[in-house]
N, C-alpha and C positions, 0 to 999 in steps of 0.2 A: 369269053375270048380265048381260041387257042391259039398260041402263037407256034410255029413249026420253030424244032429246032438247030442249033447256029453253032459252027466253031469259035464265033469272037466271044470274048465272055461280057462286054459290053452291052451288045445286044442280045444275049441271052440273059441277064441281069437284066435288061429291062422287060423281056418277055416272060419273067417270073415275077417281076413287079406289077404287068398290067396283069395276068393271071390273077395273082393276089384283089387285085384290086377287086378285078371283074369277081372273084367268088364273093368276097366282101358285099358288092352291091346287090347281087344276087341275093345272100341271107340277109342283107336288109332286107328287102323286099319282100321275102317268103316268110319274115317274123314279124312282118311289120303291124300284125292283127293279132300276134301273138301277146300271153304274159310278157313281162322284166323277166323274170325266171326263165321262161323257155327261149324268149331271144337272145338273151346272156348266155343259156346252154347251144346256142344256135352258133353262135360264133367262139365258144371253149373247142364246140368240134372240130372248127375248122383249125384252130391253135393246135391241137394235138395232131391233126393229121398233118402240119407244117412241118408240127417238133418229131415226128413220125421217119417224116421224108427226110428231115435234117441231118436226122440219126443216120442215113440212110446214102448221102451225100457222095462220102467217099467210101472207094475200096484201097485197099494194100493188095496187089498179087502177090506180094513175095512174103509178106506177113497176115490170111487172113484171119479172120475174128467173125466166130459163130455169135451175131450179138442178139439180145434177146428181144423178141419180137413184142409189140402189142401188150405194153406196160401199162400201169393206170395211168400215166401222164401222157402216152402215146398212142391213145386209140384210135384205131381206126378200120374199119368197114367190117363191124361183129365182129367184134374182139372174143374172147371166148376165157373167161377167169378159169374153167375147171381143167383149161389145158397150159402147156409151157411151150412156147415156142422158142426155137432160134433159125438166125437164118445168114446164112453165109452165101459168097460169091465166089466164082472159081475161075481159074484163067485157062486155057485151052491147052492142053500137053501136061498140066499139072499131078503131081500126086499127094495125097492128103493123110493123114491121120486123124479120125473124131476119137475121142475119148469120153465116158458120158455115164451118167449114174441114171439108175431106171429100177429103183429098187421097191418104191410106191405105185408106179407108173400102172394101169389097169394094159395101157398099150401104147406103144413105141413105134415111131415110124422115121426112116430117113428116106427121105425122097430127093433125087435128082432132076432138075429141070430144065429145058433148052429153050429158048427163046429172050422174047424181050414186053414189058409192062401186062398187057391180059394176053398179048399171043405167046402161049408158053405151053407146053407138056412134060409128063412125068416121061424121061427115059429111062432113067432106074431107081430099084426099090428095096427097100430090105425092111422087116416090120417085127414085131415081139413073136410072130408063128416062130422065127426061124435068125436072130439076133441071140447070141449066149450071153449068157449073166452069169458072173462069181458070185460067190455067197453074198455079197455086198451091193449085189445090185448092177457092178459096172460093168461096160462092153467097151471092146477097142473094136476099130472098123476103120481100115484102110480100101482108099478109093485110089483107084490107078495103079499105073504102075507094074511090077513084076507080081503075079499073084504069087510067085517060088518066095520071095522074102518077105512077102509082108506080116504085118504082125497081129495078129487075131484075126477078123475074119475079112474077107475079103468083095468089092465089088467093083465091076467095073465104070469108066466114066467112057459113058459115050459120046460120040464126034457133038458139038455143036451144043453139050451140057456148057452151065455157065451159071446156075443158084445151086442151094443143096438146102432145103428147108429139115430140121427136126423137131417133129412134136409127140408130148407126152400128153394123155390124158389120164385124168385122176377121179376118184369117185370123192376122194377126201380132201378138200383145201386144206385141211392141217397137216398132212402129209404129202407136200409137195416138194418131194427129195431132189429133182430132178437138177440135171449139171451136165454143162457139154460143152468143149474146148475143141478145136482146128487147128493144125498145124500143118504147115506145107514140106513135103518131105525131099521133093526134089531140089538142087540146088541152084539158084536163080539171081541176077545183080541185083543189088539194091534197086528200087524204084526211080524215075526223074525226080527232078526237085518236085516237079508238076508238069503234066501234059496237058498244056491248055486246050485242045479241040477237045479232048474226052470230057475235062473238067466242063468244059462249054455245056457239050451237050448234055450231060448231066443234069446240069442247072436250070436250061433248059425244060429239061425233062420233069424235071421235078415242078417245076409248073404247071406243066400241063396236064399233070398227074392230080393235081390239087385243081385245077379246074375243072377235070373230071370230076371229082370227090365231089366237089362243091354241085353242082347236078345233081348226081345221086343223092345228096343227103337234102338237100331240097326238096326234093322229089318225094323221098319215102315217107314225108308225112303229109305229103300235100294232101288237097280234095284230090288233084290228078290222080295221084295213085290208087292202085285197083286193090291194093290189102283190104280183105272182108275188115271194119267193124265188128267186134265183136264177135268175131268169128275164126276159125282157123281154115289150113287148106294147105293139100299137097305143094309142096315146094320146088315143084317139077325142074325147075332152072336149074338148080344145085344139085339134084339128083344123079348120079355116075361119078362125082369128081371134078367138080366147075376148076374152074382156074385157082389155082394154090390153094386147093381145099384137099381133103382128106377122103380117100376113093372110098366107098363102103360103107357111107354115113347118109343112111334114110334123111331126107329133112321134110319137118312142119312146122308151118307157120302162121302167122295171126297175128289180130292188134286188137285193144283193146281202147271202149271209151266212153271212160267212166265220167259220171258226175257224183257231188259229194255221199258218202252213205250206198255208193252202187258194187257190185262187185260181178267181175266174171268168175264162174267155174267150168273150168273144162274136166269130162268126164270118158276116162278113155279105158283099154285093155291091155294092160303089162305084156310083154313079146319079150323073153330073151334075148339080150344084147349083150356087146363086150363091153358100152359102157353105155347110158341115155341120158340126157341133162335137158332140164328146160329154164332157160332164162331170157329173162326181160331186159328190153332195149328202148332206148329214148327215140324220138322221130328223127331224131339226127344220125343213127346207128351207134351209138357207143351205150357198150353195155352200163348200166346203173349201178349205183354205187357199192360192190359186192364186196368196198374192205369195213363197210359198218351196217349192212342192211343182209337182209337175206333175200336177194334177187335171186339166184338159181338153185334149183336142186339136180344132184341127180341119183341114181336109182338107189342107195343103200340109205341115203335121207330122205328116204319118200315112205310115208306112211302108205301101203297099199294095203286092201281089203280083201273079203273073200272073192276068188275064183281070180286073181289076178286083177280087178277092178283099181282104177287110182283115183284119185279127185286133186285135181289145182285149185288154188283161189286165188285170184288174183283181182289185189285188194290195195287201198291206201291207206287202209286201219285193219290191225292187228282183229278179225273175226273170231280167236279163239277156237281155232281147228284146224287140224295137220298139213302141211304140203299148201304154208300158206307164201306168195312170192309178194315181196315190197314194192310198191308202185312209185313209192316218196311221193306220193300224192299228186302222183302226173296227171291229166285230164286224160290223155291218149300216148301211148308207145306199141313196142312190137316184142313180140313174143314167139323164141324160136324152140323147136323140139326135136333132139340129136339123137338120133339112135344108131348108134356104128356098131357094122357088123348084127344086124339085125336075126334072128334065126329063122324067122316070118316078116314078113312084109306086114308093117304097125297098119293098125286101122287108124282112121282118121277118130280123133278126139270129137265129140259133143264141145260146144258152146251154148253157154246161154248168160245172161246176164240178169239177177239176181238184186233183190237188196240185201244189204249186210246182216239185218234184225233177220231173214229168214232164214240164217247158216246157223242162230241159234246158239253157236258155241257146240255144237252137235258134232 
């Protein structure tokens, strides 16, 4: 159920509660043949994409807050642990200052976007090619405004911008230094106590965003969905720069579906990249438990072999051999493969699927 949205907050308050509803009986339904386990994780997705959106509720124009994106409490739609997201909202005529530490960071991106929910575009960008760093890792980056005064480097904000997403990606979760703060530089009144038509639609919105969700994440592990089994496959949708993704990131993708004692190996050819990660996702899209398991690698934890050759295993038991990812003993999830900033175009990975006694420990 979408309900279109309302100035009153009344009924937009109840058009986030029949949303709510309607995704609720939706994942009944699509777990209802499922484990306890996967239908308890079936509706934790939709909690965090709630507590996601929550976060997400309100803006300050006059004080923003780059806050940080797609936490482990707050997943939602491929979340991605080997990067740092923040994401802030801008008001029209505004000028900014990000301040931001990128000292681990393999690659840095600030991008500007115009629009509103999936209709949106990058109008501007600025990335690690061409972003300065002090000894210390940090860059100032003012957006708007007189480019003659500002302070470090400078970019413009074009007509009808209105988010400013920035992400870090890392090769190493233990060095994940990254840090970035927003500050409005032009001088502006305080805010209303509250704008009830914005707050409306807001509220609104945010249902019907969760009722979206709630589709998608139904979807991606049904029988309906067309993801190979066992298989992988160009990821053509996301290829250029889908909606609030990161332009220059190759993707592949696959699911896996094991029974007890089974394992997939994907067997593929190493491409220079700026960074490549492959990690596994639940049929619900939220990445798997990457602060106690080793769900992802990417390329400087990846055992590779001669002539650039790699091997995954992806496994629910520990086979005893390199570039192994944790399933936590899923039956079936999804399995994505990033390669940004590619120097060749990846070939597609081999699948096959495997028993566990035949890897041997080899």
């Amino acid at each position: 159920m979408t309900e279109t949205f309302s100035d009153d907050p009344a009924k937009a308050w109840d058009a986030l509660t029949k949303n709510l509803a309607a995704a609720g009986a939706r994942m009944a339904a699509a777990t209802e043949t499922l484990s306890a386990e996967e239908r308890a994780d079936g509706f934790r997705a939709l909690a965090r994409a709630l507590a996601n959106q929550l976060g997400r509720l309100e803006a300050d124009d006059a004080a923003p807050e780059l806050a940080p994106f797609n936490l482990w409490r707050q997943k939602f739609y491929m979340d991605n642990p080997d990067c740092l997201y923040w994401v802030a909202e801008i008001a029209k005529g505004g000028a900014y200052r990000i301040r931001g530490t990128a000292l681990n960071a393999v690659f840095t991106s600030v991008n500007v976007y115009a629009g509103s929910s999936l209709e949106t575009q990058t109008v501007a960008r600025i990335t690690s090619d061409d972003l300065v760093l002090d000894p210390e890792g940090r860059f100032t980056l003012t957006l708007g405004g007189d480019p003659a005064s500002a302070e470090g480097q400078w970019l413009a904000i074009p007509e009808g911008a209105n988010m400013i997403w920035v992400r870090q990606f890392y090769d190493d979760p233990a060095a994940m230094d990254g840090a970035c703060a927003i500050e409005r530089l032009d001088t502006v009144a305080p805010p209303p106590v509250i704008q009830p038509a914005r707050f409306s639609r807001r509220l609104a919105g945010m249902g019907t965003t969760l009722d979206t969700a709630s589709r998608v994440m139904v979807r991606a592990g049904s029988d309906k969905d067309t993801e190979p089994r066992n298989g992988v496959r160009e990821w053509s949708e996301m290829q250029g720069g889908a909606v609030y993704t990161e332009p220059g990131i190759h993707y592949q993708r696959g699911a896996w579906q094991l029974a007890p004692g089974e394992a997939l190996v994907l067997d593929g050819s190493m491409v220079e990249a700026r960074h490549l990660s492959v990690l596994l996702y639940s049929r619900f899209l939220n990445s798997l438990d990457y602060r106690n398991r080793t769900v992802s690698l990417t390329r400087p934890r990846m055992t590779v072999g001669a002539e650039g050759r790699f091997r995954i295993v992806i496994a629910g038991e520990d086979p005893g051999v390199p570039n192994w990812l944790d399933t936590e003993g899923r039956p079936f999830g999804l399995f994505v493969i990033r390669w940004l900033q590619p120097a060749a175009t990846p070939k597609l990975p081999t699948a096959r699927l495997v028993r566990l006694a035949e890897l041997g420990g080899a």
